[in-house]
PASEGU-274578 format. One record per residue (C-alpha): x, y, z; residue in one letter. Coordinates in steps of 0.02 Angstrom, whole numbers, padded with zeros to 5 digits, always signed. Layout:
% residues N
XYZA;...
% end
This chain:
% residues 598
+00196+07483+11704X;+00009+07500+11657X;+00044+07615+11507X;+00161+07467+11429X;+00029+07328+11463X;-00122+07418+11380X;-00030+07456+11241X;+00013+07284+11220X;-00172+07232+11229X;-00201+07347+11112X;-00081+07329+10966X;-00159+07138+10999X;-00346+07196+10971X;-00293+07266+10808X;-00195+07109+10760X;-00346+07006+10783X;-00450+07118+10673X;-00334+07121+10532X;-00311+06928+10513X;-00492+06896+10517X;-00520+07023+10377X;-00406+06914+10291X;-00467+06747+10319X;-00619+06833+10261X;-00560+06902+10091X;-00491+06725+10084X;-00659+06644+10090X;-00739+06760+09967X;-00599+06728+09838X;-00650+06516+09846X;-00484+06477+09929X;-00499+06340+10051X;-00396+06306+10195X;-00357+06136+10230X;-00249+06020+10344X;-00137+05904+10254X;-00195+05743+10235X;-00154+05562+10343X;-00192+05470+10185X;-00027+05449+10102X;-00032+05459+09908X;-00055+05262+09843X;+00063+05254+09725X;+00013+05151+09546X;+00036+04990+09522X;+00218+04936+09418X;+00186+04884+09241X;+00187+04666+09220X;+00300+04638+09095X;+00327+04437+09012X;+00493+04399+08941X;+00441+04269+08815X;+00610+04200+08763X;+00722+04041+08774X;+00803+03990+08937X;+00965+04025+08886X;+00944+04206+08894X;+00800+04228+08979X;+00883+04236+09135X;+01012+04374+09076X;+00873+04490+09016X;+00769+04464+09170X;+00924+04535+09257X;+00970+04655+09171X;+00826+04725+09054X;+00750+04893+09115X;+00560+04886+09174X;+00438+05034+09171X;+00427+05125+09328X;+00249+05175+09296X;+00098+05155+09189X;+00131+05220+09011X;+00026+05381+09000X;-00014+05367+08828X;+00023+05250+08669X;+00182+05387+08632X;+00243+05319+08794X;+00223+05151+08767X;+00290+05165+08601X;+00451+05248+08664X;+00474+05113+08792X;+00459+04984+08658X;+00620+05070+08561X;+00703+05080+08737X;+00673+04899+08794X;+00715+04830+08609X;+00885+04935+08585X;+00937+04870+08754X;+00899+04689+08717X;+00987+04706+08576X;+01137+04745+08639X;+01121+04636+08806X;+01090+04491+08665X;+01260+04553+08586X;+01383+04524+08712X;+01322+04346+08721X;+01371+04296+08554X;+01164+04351+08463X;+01182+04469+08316X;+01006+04451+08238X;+00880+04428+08369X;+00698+04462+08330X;+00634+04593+08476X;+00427+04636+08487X;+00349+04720+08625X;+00169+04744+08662X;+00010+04699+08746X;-00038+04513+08804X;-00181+04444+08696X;-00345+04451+08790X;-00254+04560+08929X;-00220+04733+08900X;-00121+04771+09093X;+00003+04634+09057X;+00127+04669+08926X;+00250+04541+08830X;+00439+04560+08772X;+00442+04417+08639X;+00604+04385+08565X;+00715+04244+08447X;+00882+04272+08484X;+00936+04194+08325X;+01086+04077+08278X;+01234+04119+08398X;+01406+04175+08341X;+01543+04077+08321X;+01733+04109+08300X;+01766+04068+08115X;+01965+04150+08114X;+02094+04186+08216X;+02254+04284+08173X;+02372+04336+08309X;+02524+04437+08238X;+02664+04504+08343X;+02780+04659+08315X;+02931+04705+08426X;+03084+04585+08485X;+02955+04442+08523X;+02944+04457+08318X;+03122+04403+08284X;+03171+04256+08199X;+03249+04180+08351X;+03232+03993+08410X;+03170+04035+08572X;+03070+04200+08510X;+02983+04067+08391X;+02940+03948+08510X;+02853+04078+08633X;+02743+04141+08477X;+02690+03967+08447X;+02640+03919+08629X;+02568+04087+08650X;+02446+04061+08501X;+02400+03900+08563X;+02345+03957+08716X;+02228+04079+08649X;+02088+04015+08719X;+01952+04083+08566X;+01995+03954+08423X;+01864+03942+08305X;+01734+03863+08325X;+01706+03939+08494X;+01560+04044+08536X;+01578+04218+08529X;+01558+04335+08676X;+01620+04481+08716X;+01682+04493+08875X;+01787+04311+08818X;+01859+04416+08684X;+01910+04554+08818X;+01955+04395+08936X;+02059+04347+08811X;+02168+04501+08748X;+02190+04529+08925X;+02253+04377+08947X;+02386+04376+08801X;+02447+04542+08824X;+02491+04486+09028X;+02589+04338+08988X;+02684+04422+08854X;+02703+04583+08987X;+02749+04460+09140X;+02883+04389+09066X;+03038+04483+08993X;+02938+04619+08894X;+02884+04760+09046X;+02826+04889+08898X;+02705+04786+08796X;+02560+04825+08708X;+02433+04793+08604X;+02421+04907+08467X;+02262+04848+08338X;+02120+04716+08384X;+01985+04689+08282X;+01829+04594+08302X;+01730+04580+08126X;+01555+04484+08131X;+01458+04432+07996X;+01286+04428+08057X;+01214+04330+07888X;+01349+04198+07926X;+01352+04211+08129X;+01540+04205+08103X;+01654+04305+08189X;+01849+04342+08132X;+01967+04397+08266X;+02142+04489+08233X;+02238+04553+08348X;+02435+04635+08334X;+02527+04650+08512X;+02705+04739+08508X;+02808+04666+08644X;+02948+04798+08645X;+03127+04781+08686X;+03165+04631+08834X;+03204+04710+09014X;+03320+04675+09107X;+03348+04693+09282X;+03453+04858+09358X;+03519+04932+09524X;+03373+04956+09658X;+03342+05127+09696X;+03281+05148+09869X;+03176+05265+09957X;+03108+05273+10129X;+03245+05218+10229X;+03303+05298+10379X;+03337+05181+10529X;+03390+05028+10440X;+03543+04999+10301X;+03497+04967+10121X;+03559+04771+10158X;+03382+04739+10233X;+03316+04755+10092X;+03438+04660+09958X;+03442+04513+10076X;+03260+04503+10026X;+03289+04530+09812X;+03255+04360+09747X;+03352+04424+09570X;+03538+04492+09500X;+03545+04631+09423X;+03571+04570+09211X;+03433+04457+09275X;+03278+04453+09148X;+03132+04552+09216X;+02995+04435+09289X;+02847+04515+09346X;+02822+04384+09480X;+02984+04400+09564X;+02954+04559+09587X;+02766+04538+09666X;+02860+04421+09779X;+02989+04547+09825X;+02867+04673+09877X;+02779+04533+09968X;+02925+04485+10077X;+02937+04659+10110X;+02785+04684+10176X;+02772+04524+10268X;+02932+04597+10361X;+02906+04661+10546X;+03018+04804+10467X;+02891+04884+10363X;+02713+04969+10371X;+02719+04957+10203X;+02816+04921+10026X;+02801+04941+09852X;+02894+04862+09710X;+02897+04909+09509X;+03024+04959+09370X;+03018+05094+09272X;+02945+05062+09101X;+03058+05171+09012X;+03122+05061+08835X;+03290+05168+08848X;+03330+05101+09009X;+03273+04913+08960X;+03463+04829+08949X;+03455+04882+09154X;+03310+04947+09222X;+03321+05030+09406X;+03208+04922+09529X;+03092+05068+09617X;+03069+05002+09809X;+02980+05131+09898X;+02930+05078+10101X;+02862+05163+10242X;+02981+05093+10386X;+02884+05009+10564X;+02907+05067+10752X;+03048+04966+10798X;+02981+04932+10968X;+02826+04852+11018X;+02736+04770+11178X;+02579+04673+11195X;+02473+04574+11282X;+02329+04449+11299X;+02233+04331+11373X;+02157+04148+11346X;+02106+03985+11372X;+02163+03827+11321X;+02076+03658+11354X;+02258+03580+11345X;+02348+03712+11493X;+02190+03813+11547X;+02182+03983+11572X;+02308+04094+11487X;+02388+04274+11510X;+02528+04338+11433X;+02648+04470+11378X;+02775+04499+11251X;+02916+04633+11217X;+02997+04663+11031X;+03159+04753+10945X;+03166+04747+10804X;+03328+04847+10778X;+03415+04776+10961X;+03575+04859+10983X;+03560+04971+10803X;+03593+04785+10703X;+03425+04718+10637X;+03430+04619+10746X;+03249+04522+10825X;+03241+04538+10987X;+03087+04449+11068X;+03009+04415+11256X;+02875+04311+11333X;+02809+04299+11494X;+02653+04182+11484X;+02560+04121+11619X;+02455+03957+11624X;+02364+03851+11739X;+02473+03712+11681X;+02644+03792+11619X;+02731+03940+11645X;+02865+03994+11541X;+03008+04138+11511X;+03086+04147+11354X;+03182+04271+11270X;+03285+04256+11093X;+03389+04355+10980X;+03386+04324+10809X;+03473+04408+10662X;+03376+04443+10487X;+03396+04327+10349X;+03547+04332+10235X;+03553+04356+10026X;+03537+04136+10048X;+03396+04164+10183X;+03497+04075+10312X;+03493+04180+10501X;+03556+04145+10670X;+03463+04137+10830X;+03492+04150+11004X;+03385+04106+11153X;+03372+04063+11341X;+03219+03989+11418X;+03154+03948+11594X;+02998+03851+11622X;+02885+03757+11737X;+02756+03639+11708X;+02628+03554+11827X;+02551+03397+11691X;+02470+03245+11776X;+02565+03231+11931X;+02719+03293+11865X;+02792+03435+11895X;+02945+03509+11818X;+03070+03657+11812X;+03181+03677+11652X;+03337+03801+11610X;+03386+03776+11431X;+03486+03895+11310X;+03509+03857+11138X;+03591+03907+10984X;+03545+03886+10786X;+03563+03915+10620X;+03399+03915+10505X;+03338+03931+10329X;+03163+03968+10277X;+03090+03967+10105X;+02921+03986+10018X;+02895+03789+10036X;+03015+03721+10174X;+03107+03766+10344X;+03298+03707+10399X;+03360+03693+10572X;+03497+03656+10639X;+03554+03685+10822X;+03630+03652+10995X;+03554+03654+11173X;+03591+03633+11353X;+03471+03613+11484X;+03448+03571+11653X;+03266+03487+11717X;+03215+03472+11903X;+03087+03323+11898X;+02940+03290+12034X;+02837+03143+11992X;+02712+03112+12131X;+02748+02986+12235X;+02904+02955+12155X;+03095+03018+12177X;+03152+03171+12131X;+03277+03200+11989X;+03396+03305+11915X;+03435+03273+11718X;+03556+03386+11610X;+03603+03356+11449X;+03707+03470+11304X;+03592+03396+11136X;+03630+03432+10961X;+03445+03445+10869X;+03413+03442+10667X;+03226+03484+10599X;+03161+03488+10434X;+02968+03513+10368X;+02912+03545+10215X;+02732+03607+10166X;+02637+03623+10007X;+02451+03694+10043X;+02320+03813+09951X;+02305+03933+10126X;+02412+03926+10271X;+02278+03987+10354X;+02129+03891+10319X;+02196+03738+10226X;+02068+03609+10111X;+02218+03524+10017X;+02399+03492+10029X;+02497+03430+10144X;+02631+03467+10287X;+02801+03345+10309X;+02924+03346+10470X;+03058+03269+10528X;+03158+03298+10707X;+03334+03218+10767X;+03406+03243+10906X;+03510+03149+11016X;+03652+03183+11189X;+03834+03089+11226X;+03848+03052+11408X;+04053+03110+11387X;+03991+03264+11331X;+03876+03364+11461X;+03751+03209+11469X;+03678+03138+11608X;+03620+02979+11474X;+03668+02912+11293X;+03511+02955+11183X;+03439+02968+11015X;+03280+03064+10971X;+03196+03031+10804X;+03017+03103+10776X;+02912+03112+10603X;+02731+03166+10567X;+02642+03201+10403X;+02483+03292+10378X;+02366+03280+10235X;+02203+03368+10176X;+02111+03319+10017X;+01954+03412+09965X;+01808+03325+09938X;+01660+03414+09836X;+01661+03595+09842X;+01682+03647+10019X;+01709+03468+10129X;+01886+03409+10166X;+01969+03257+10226X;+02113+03265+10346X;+02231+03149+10411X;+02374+03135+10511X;+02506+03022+10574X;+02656+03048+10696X;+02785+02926+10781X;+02949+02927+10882X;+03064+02843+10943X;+03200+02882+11079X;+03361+02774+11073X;+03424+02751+11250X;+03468+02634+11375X;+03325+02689+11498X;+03215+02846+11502X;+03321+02903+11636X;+03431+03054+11646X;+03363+03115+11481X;+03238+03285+11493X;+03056+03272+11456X;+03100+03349+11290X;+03158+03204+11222X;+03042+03084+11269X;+02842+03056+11218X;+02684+03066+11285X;+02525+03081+11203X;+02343+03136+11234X;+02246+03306+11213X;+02230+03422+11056X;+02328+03357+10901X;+02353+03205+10979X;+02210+03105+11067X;+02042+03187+11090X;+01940+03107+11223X;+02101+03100+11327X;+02168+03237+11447X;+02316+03324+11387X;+02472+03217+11400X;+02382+03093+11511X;+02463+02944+11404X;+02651+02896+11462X;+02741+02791+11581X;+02673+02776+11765X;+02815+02818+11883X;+02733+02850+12052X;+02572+02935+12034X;+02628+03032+11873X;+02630+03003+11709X;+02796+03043+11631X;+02853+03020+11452X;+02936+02873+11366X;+03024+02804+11210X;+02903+02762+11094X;+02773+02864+11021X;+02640+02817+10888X;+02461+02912+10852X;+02350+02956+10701X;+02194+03053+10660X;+02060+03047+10525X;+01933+03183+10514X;+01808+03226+10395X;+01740+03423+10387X;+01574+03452+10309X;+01549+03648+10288X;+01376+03706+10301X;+01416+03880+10254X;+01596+03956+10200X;+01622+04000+10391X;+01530+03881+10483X;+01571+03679+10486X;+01518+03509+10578X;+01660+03345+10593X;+01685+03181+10622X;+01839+03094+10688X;+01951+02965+10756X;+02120+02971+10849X;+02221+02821+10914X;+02395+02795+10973X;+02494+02771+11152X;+02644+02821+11215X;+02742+02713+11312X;+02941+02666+11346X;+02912+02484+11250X;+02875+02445+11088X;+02801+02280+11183X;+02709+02370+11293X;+02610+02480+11171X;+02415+02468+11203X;+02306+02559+11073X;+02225+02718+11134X;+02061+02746+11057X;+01952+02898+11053X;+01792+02978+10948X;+01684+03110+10937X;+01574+03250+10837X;+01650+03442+10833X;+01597+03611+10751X;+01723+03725+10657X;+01713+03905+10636X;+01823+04021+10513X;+01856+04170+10622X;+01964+04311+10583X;+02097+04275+10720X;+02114+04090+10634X;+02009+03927+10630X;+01923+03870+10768X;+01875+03702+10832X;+01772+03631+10964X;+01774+03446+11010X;+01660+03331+11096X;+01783+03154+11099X;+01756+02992+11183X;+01857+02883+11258X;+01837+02723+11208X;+01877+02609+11343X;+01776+02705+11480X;+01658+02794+11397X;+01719+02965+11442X;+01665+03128+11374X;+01799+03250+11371X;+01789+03419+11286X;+01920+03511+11175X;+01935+03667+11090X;+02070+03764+10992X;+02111+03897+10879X;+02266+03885+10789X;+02334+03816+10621X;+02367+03635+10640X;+02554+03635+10591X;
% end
């Protein structure tokens, strides 16, 4: 153990020795060690550089032009930079329409760290001719063929005396060649353009020759993906015949539908741009096909029912037909409810069946309530518009507060119709949303009472400025009867809450029977609201509501209630939040939501 430890002290010893004669031999050389140093390397100043030029294009070339990194070294540098800095002015200047600009770089008078890009852009081009030819079957001396030509050289947008820029000239030829291509001709082209200035004149003379090919139209769809569902769940959904002319939006709106299906992860729609095949060209749909089953769940708050949880169960192929099979169970402070519905996938006319049962209780203002209702109906929806028609029976169990206890039943045939026209269905700033609701029971035919519902509302948004929008709304009903009673809440009106009247609780306006308020024949109530947005996410409003619901035209008594509210545009939907006051007490009530308003 000793021998191993002085030999380690010695091979040490002689380490020692030898780095010292190096450090030495180091020394004697002049080579000085040194530790790095704190002191970061200041980096030089960036060259100043003046754009001395008009405001039209000053901006542009302060955006775009290339400064100097660093000090030029030498007047070779600065000389190179010159022929950089003009060349790219040049052709910056170009693309706007200046051919002849004068460019000088150099030194500031009286300052030789500051340096100046001077420059005249010169006259600015102008369009001087325009010749559009066509080749192909567009070319043909047919009436229609003729006509198209003409309103498709009308809308070129670059007549002369336009200024000349480039990227309008690309603008342009884009646009030609896609509304020739969208419409007929799937294959065409354009096969010479030519853009010819004269830079003495500052004239510019466009041509331009677009083939449009043989007209497509439409073949067989060819398929491919499809496993679990038949091919008729798809050509339900084909919004052309085959002989059809080819339309490049139909087809967009095809694959659309597609993928807005529940059927799909994803679609894809095109032809096959093959002119031998243009008399009937095969429709390519290619899809990726969805889990048929799914289950879910969630949670919220409401300030109309209060707290909310829920879950939900889908088929989308129930029983192997297509057929939509969907569940709820929700639970809410106010309401609990049990659905379940079967409905069947839209036919070639987009008409489909549904199927559904329903049980539900409800605890609103004193009144509580437990309804059984099944229901059958046929629908139609379209891009624009929805179409129902249906049947129902129910049964309600009624337990107004102080008040007697009822039973009401009734077998109602129900008819509803809206129709929307809007720029988003998601977050709308103009159009508008129509609705109409009939509905009525016999009391010889599974009704407890004679009655006829009738319900209408209309919605409205108009944008004012660039981001503020002005909403209103209206709504009334009326319920035909001898009395209120023996006919389900359903069918009757009461009013107060979220899309109705802020600054009153939900459904807190009715007729008084007992100590609850329960709903009755006549409905009226309207909204204005103005929506100034600070940001694109983030707005403040202003509004109004009035109305009443009550079970006599003569006993109608104005409802009134105002208030301030902040909207937000989150990614589940928009979201309000409402401070409202009722005017005849002076209450403030609070209300919040998050859901499209139609």
């Amino acid at each position: 153990m000793r021998y191993f430890s002085g030999c380690y002290h010695g091979r040490a010893r002689w380490l020692v020795v030898l780095l010292a004669c190096c450090l030495l031999y180091l020394s004697c050389c002049g080579v000085v060690l040194a530790a790095p140093s704190a002191e970061k390397e200041k980096k030089p100043d960036p060259v100043q550089v003046a754009i001395i030029a008009p405001a039209s294009v000053k901006k542009l070339l302060e955006k775009y032009i290339t400064l100097p990194a660093k000090p030029f070294v030498d007047d070779i540098g600065q000389a190179a930079y010159a022929r950089k800095i003009r060349q790219e002015s040049i052709e910056l200047l170009a693309t706007e329409g200046y051919f002849t600009p004068e460019v000088t770089f150099g030194e500031e008078k009286g300052n030789s760290k500051i340096y100046e890009l001077r420059i005249t852009p010169g006259p600015r081009t102008r369009v001087a001719t325009v010749s559009i030819e066509f080749q192909g079957e567009l070319a043909t001396d047919e009436p229609e063929h003729r006509a198209r030509v003409e309103q498709l050289r009308a809308e070129w947008p670059l007549k002369p005396g336009k200024v000349f820029r480039s990227a309008r000239w690309e603008d342009a030829k884009s646009a030609l060649l896609t509304s020739v291509a969208d419409r007929d001709y799937a294959t065409a082209r354009i096969v010479d353009s030519q853009a010819k200035v004269d830079p003495d004149s500052a004239q510019a003379a466009l041509t331009i020759t677009l083939d449009s090919g043989p007209a497509f139209r439409y073949g067989e769809l060819q398929i491919t993906g499809l496993s679990r569902y038949q091919p008729d769940v798809i050509q339900n959904s084909v919004p052309f015949r085959p002989g059809d002319p080819y339309r490049r939006e139909q087809l967009l709106a095809f694959q659309a539908a597609l993928q807005n299906s529940q059927l799909f992860n994803a679609a894809a729609v095109s032809v096959k741009p093959d002119v031998g095949q243009h008399e009937a060209v095969p429709v390519i749909v290619t899809i990726t096909e969805a889990q048929s089953r799914h289950i879910g769940a969630g949670l919220g708050f409401s300030s109309n029912n209060g707290a909310r949880g829920e879950i939900n169960y889908r088929d989308y192929n129930f029983l192997g037909r297509t057929w939509n099979l969907s569940s709820l169970l929700r639970l809410e402070q106010k309401r609990q409810t049990f659905l379940a519905r079967v409905d069947t996938l839209p036919d070639a006319r987009r008409y489909q069946y549904s199927f559904g049962a329903r049980v539900e209780m409800t605890d609103i203002k004193n009144l509580k309530t437990f309804n059984q209702r099944v229901d059958f109906s046929r629908m139609r929806t379209t891009a624009h518009s929805f179409w129902q028609a249906g049947i129902n029976w129910q049964r309600e169990e009624r337990e107004p507060s102080g008040a007697p206890n009822t039973v009401n039943e009734t077998l109602a045939l129900d008819f509803w119709y809206r129709y929307h026209d809007i720029n988003d269905p998601v977050n709308v700033r103009s159009g508008f949303v129509s609705e109409v609701r009939l509905g009525g029971g016999y009391r010889y035919a599974l009704s407890d009472q004679d009655f006829l519902r009738s319900y209408a509302r209309h919605q409205h948004w108009f944008p004012v400025g660039k981001r503020d929008t002005l909403y209103f709304r209206a709504e009334a009903g009326y319920t035909l009867a001898p009395s209120r009673l023996g006919i389900p809440q359903e069918y009757l009106f009461r009013a107060g809450g979220i899309q109705s009247i802020r600054g009153y609780d939900f459904l807190s306006l009715g007729v008084r029977e007992g100590d609850a308020v329960v709903g009755g024949r006549v409905l009226a109530t309207g909204t204005a609201e103005y929506v100034h947005w600070l940001t694109n996410d983030w707005g403040a409003a202003v509004f109004a509501d009035a109305g009443d619901a009550t079970d006599r035209l003569k006993k109608f008594d104005l409802a009134l209630g105002y208030g301030v509210g902040a909207r937000w545009r989150s990614p589940a939907g928009p979201f309000a939040l409402d401070l409202a006051r009722r005017h005849d007490t002076g209450t403030l009530r609070l209300h919040f939501s998050i859901a499209v308003a139609f």
